[in-house]
FIDO-920320 format. One record per residue (C-alpha): residue number from 1; residue in one letter; x, y, z. Coordinates in steps of 0.001 Angstrom, whole numbers. Layout:
@i NUM&aa A&c1 X&c2 Y&c3 Z $
...
//
This chain:
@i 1&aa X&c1 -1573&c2 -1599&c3 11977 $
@i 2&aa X&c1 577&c2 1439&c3 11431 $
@i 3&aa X&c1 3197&c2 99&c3 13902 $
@i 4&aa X&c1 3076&c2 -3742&c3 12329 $
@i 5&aa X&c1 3504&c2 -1854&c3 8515 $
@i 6&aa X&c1 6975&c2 -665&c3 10029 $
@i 7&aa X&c1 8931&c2 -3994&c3 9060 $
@i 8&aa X&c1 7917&c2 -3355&c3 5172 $
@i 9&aa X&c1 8617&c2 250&c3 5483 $
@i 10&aa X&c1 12283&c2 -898&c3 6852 $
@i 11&aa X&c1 12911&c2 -3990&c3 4499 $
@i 12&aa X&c1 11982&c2 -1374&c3 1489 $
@i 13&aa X&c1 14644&c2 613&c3 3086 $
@i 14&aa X&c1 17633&c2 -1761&c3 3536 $
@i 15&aa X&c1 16731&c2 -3887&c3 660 $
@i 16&aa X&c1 16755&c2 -2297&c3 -2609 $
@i 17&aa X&c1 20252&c2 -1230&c3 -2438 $
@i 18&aa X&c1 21231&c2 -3934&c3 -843 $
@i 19&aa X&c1 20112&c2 -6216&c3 -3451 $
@i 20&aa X&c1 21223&c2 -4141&c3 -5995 $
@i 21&aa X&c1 24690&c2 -4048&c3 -5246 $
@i 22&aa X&c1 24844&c2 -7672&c3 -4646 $
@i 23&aa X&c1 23300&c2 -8141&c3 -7819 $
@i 24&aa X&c1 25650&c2 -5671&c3 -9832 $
@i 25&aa X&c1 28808&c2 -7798&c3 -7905 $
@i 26&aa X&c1 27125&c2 -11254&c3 -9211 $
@i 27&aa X&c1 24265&c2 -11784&c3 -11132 $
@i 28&aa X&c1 20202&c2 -11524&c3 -10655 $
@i 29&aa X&c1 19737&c2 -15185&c3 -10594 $
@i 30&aa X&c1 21972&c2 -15167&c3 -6996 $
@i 31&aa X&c1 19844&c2 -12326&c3 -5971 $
@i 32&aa X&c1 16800&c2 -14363&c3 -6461 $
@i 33&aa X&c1 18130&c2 -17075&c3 -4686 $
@i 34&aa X&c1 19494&c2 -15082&c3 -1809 $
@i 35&aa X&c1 15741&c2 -13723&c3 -1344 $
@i 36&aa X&c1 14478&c2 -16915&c3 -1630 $
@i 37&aa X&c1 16522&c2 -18255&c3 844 $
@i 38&aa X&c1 16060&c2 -15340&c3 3123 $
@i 39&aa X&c1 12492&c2 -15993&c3 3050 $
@i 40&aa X&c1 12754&c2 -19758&c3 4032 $
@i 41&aa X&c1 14586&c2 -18798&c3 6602 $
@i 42&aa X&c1 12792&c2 -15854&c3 8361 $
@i 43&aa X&c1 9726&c2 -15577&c3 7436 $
@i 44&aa X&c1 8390&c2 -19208&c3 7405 $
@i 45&aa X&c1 9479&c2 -19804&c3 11265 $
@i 46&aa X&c1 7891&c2 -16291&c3 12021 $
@i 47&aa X&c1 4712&c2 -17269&c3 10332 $
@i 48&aa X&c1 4525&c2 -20448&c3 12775 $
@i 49&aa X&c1 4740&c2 -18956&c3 15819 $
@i 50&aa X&c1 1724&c2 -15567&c3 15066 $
@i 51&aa X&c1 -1197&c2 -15693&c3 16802 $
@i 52&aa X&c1 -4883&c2 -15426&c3 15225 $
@i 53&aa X&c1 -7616&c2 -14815&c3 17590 $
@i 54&aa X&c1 -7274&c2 -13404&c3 20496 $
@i 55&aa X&c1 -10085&c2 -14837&c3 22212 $
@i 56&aa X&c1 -8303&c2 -18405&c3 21938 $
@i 57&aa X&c1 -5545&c2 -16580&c3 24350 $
@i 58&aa X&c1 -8087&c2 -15594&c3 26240 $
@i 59&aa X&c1 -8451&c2 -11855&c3 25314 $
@i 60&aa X&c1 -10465&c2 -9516&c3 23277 $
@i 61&aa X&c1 -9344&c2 -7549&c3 20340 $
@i 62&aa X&c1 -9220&c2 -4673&c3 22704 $
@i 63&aa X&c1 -7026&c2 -6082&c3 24904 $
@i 64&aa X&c1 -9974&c2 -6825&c3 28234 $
@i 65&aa X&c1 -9055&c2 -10395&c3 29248 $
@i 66&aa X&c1 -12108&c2 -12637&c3 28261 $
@i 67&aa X&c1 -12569&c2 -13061&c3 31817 $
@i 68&aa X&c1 -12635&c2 -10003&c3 33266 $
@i 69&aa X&c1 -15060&c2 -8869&c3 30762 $
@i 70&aa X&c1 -17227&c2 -11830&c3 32457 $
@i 71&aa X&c1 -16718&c2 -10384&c3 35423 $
@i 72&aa X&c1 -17688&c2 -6968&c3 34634 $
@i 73&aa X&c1 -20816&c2 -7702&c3 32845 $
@i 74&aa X&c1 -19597&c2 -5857&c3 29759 $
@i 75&aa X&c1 -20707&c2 -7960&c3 27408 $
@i 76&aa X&c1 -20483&c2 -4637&c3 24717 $
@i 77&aa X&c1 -16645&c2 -4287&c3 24837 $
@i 78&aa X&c1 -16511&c2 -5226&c3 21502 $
@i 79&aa X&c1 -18833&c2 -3729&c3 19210 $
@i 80&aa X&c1 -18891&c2 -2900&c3 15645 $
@i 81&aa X&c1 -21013&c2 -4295&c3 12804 $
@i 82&aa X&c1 -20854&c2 -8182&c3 11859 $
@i 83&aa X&c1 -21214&c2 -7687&c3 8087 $
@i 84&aa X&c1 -21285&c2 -10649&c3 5539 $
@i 85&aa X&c1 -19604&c2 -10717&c3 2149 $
@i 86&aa X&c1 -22585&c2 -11067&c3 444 $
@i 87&aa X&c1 -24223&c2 -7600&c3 2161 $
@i 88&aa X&c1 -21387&c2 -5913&c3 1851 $
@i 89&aa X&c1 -21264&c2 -6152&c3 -1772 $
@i 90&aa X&c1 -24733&c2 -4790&c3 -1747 $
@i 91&aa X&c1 -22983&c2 -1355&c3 -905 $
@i 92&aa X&c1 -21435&c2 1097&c3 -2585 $
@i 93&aa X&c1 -18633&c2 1253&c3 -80 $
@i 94&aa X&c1 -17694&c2 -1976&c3 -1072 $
@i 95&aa X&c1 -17292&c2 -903&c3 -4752 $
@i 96&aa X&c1 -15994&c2 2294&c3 -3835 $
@i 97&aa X&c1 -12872&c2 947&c3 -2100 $
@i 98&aa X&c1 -12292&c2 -1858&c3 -4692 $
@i 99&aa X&c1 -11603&c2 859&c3 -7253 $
@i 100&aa X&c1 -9443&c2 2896&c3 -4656 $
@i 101&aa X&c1 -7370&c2 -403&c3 -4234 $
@i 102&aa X&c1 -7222&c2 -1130&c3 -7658 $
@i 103&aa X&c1 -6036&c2 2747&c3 -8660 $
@i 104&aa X&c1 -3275&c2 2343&c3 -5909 $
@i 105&aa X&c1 -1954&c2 -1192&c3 -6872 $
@i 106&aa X&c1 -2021&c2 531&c3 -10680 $
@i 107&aa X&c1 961&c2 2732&c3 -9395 $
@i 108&aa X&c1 2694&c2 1006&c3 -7230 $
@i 109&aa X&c1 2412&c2 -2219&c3 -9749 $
@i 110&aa X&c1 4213&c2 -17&c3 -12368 $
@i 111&aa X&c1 6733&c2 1088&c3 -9868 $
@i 112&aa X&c1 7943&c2 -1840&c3 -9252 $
@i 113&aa X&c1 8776&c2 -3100&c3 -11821 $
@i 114&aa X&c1 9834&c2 -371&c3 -14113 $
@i 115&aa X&c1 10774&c2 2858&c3 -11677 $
@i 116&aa X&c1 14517&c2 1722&c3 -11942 $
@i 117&aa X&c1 14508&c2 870&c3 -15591 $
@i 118&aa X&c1 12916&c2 4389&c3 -15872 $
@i 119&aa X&c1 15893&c2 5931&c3 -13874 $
@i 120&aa X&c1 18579&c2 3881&c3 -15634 $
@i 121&aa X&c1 17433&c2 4276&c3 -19143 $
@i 122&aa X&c1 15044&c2 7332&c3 -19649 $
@i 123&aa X&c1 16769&c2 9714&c3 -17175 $
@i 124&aa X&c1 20466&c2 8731&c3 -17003 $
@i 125&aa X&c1 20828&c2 8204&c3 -13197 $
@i 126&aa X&c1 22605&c2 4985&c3 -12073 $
@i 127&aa X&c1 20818&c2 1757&c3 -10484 $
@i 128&aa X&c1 22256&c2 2599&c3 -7151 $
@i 129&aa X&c1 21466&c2 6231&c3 -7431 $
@i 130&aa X&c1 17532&c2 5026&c3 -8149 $
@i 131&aa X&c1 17593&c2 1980&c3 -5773 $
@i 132&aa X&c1 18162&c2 5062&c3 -2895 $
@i 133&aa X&c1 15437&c2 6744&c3 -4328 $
@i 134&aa X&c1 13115&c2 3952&c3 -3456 $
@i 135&aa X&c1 14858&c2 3612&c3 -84 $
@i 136&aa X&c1 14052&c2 7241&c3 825 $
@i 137&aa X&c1 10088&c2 6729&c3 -325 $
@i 138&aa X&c1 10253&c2 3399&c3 2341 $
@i 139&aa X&c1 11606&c2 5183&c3 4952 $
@i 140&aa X&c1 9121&c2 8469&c3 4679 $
@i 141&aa X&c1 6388&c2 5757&c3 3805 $
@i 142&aa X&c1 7279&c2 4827&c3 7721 $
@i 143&aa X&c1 6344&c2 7912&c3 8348 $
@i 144&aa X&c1 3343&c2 8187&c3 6652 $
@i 145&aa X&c1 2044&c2 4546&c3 8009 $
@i 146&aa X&c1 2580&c2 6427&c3 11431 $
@i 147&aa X&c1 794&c2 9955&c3 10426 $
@i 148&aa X&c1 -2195&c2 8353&c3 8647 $
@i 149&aa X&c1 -2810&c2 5712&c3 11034 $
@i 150&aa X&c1 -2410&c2 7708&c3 13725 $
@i 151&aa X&c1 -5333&c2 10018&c3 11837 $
@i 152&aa X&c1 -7497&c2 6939&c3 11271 $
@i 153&aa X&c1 -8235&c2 6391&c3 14712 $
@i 154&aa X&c1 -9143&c2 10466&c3 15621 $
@i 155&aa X&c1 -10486&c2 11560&c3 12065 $
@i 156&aa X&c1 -12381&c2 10665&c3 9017 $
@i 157&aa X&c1 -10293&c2 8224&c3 6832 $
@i 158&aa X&c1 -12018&c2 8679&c3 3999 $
@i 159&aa X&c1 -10250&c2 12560&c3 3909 $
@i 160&aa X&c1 -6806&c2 11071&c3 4612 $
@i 161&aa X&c1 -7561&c2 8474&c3 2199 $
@i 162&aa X&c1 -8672&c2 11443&c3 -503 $
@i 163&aa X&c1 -5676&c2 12986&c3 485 $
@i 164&aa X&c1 -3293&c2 10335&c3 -447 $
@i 165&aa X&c1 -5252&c2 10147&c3 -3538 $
@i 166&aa X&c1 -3838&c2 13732&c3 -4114 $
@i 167&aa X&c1 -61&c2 13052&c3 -3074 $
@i 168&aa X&c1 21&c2 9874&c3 -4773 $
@i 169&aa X&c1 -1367&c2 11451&c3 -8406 $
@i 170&aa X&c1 1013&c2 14688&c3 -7917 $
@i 171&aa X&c1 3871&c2 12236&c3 -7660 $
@i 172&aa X&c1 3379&c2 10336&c3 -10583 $
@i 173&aa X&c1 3126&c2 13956&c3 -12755 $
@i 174&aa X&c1 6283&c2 15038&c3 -10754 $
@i 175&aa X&c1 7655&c2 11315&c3 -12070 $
@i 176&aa X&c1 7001&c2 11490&c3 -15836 $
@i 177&aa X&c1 8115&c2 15433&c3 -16120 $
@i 178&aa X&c1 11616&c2 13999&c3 -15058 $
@i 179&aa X&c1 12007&c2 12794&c3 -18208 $
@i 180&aa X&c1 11914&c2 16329&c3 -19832 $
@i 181&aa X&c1 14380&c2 18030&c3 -17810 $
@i 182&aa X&c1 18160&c2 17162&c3 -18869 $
@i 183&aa X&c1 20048&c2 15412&c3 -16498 $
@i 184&aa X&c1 18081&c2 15903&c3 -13185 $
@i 185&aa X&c1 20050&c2 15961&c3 -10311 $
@i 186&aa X&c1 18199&c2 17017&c3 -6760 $
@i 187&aa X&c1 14685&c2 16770&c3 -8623 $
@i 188&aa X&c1 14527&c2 13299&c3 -8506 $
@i 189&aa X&c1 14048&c2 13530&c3 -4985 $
@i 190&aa X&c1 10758&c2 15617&c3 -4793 $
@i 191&aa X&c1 9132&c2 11951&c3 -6226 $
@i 192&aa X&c1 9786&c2 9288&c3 -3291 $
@i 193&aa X&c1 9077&c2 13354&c3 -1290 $
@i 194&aa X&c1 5161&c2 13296&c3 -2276 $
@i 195&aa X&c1 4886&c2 9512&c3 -2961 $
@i 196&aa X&c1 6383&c2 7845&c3 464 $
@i 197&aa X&c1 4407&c2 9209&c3 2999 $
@i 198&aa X&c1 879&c2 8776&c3 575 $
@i 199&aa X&c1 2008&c2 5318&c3 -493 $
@i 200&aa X&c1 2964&c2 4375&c3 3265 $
@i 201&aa X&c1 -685&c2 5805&c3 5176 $
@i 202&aa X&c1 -2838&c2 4217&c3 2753 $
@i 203&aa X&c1 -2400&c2 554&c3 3963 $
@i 204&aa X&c1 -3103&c2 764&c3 7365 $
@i 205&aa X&c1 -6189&c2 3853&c3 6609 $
@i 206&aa X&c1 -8101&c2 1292&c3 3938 $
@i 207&aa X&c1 -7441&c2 -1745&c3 5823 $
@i 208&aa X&c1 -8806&c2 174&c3 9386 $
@i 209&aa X&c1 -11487&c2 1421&c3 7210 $
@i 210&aa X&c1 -12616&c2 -1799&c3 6180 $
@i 211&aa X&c1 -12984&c2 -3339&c3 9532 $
@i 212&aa X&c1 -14468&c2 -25&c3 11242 $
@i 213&aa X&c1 -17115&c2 -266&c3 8535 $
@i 214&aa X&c1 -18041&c2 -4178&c3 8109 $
@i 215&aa X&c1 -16358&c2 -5435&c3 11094 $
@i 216&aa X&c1 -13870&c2 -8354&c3 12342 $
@i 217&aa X&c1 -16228&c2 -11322&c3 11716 $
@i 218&aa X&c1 -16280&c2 -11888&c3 8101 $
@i 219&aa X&c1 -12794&c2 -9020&c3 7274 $
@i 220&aa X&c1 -10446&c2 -11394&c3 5981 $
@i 221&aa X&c1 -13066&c2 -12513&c3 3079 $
@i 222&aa X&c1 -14184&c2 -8902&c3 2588 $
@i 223&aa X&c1 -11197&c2 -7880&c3 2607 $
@i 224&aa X&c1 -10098&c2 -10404&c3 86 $
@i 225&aa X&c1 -13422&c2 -9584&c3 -2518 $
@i 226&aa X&c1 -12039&c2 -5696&c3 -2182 $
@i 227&aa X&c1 -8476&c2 -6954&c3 -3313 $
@i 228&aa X&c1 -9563&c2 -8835&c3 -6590 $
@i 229&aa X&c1 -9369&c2 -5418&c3 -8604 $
@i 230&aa X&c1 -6354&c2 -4324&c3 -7051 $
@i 231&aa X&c1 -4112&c2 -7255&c3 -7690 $
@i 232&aa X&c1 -6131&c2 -7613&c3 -11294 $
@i 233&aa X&c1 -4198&c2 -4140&c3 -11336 $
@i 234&aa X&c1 -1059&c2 -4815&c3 -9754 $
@i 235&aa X&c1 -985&c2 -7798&c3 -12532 $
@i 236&aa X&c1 -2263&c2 -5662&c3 -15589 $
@i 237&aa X&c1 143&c2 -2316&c3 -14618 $
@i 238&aa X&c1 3651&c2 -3880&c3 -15406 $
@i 239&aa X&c1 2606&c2 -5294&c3 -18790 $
@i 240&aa X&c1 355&c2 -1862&c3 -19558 $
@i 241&aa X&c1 4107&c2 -136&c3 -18772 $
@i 242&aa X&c1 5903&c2 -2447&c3 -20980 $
@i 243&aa X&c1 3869&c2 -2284&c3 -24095 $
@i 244&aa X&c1 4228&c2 1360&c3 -23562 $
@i 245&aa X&c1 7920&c2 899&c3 -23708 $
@i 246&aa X&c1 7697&c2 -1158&c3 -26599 $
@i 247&aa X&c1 5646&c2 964&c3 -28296 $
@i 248&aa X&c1 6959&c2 4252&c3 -27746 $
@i 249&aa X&c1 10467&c2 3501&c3 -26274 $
@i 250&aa X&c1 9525&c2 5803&c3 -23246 $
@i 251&aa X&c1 7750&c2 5093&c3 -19976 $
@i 252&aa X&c1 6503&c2 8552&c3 -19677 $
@i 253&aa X&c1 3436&c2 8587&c3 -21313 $
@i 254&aa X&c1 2046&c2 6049&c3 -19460 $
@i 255&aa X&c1 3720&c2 7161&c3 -15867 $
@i 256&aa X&c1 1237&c2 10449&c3 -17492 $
@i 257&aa X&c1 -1749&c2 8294&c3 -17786 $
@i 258&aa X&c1 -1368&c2 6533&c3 -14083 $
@i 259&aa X&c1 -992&c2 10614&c3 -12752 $
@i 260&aa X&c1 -4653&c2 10943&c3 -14214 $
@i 261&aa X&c1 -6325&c2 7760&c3 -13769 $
@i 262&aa X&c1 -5264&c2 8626&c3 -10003 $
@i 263&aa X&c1 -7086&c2 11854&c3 -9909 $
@i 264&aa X&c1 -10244&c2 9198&c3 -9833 $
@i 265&aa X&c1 -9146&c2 8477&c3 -6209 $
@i 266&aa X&c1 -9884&c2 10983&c3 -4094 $
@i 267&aa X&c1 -13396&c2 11335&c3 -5576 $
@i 268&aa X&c1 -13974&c2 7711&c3 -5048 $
@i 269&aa X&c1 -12849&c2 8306&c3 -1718 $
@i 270&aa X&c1 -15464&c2 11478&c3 -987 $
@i 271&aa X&c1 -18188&c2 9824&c3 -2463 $
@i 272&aa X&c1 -17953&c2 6916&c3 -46 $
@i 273&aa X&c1 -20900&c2 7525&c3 2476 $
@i 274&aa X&c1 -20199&c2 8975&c3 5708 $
@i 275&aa X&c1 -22504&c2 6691&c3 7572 $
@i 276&aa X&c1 -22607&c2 3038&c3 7598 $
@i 277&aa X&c1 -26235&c2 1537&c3 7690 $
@i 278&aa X&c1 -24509&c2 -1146&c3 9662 $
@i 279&aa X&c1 -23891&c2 909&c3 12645 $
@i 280&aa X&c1 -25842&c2 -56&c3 15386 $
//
């Protein structure tokens, strides 16, 4: 997972300034449409042409060839529970998780949408200058994709995921203080510096966590039920930002808010029990 996260930690790499520069040299609406058209292009054809189970190509998840596993008379190489939606929802995992997703698509929901605005308008630094601040959190997310998921496999995710919970909380404070120091120079830096690497591990640690703990038969719906608060968040964090804005005229109050509300992960993230009663 950490290694197939790598393409979004490179696109958020190359494409912010990218797109920010062709915007600046012609106007949003041709950036849009450039996107667009990129999309159509690569990532339609790509789409066609991925594989979904492997046992229809003859192999198992773990990469034993159906038949040899025949052969062998291990019929165990894949184990792992085979969970339902409706049982998992029973647990407090499930719930658990749903509220780490949501306080993580919170963030980076507000981010997205308003982290350059913030730069441009609140702090005085350029739209280049901030679209190469969201370059360098990409390309140290890529590192933290590789860290934490390298971690998920030898050590207990919910620590890295409390961890990330930390970095991820510490980053938004280090965010909204920006605003009170006149003209910031090298301090913007220390953000995409303690957000990156937290933002990057925590895909492939939650989504590894989910299978590991209701397994491959029914993950895709699970995993869909756990992302209803998230995106409910990743909706709901722009607009929260933006009435801020309106409000106030500042984004840092609410950039203060997101820094606390995240303090909520890391506990959610302990409290998650350390044994599934799925395991067989």
């Amino acid at each position: 997972l950490s290694v197939m996260w790598t393409g979004s930690s490179l696109g958020g790499w190359a494409l912010p300034p990218l797109f920010v520069w062709y915007i600046a040299k012609t106007d949003w609406r041709d950036g849009m449409i450039l996107a667009g058209v990129a999309a159509l292009i690569i990532c339609i054809p790509l789409s066609l042409v991925m594989r979904t189970k492997p046992e229809s190509h003859g192999y198992l998840p773990d990469g034993v060839k159906t038949s040899q596993e025949q052969n062998d008379g291990a019929n165990n190489v894949v184990s792992g529970p085979m969970v339902t939606p409706k049982q998992a929802m029973k647990e407090r995992t499930f719930w658990f998780l749903c509220l780490i997703w949501a306080l993580f698509m919170l963030s980076f929901g507000a981010l997205g949408y308003h982290q350059i605005p913030y730069f441009e308008e609140e702090l005085g630094i350029r739209a280049q200058t901030a679209a190469y601040v969201i370059s360098a959190a990409s390309i140290l997310a890529l590192a933290g994709r590789w860290i934490f998921g390298y971690l998920a496999d030898v050590w207990d995710q919910r620590f890295s995921m409390a961890i990330m919970g930390i970095f991820q909380s510490i980053s938004m404070f280090v965010l909204a203080l920006l605003s009170m120091i006149a003209n910031p120079s090298w301090h913007i830096w220390l953000f995409p510096l303690l957000y990156g690497p937290s933002y990057g591990g925590m895909m492939p640690v939650i989504t590894t966590f989910i299978g590991a703990r209701f397994g491959r038969k029914n993950y895709a719906s699970i995993q869909g039920l756990t992302l209803i608060a998230g995106t409910s968040m990743l909706f709901l964090g722009p607009v929260v930002v933006g009435l801020v804005v309106d409000a106030t005229g500042s984004r840092m109050p609410v950039f203060f808010g997101i820094a606390i509300a995240l303090l909520v992960m890391p506990l959610a993230a302990l409290m998650i029990p350390k044994k599934s009663k799925f395991d067989k």
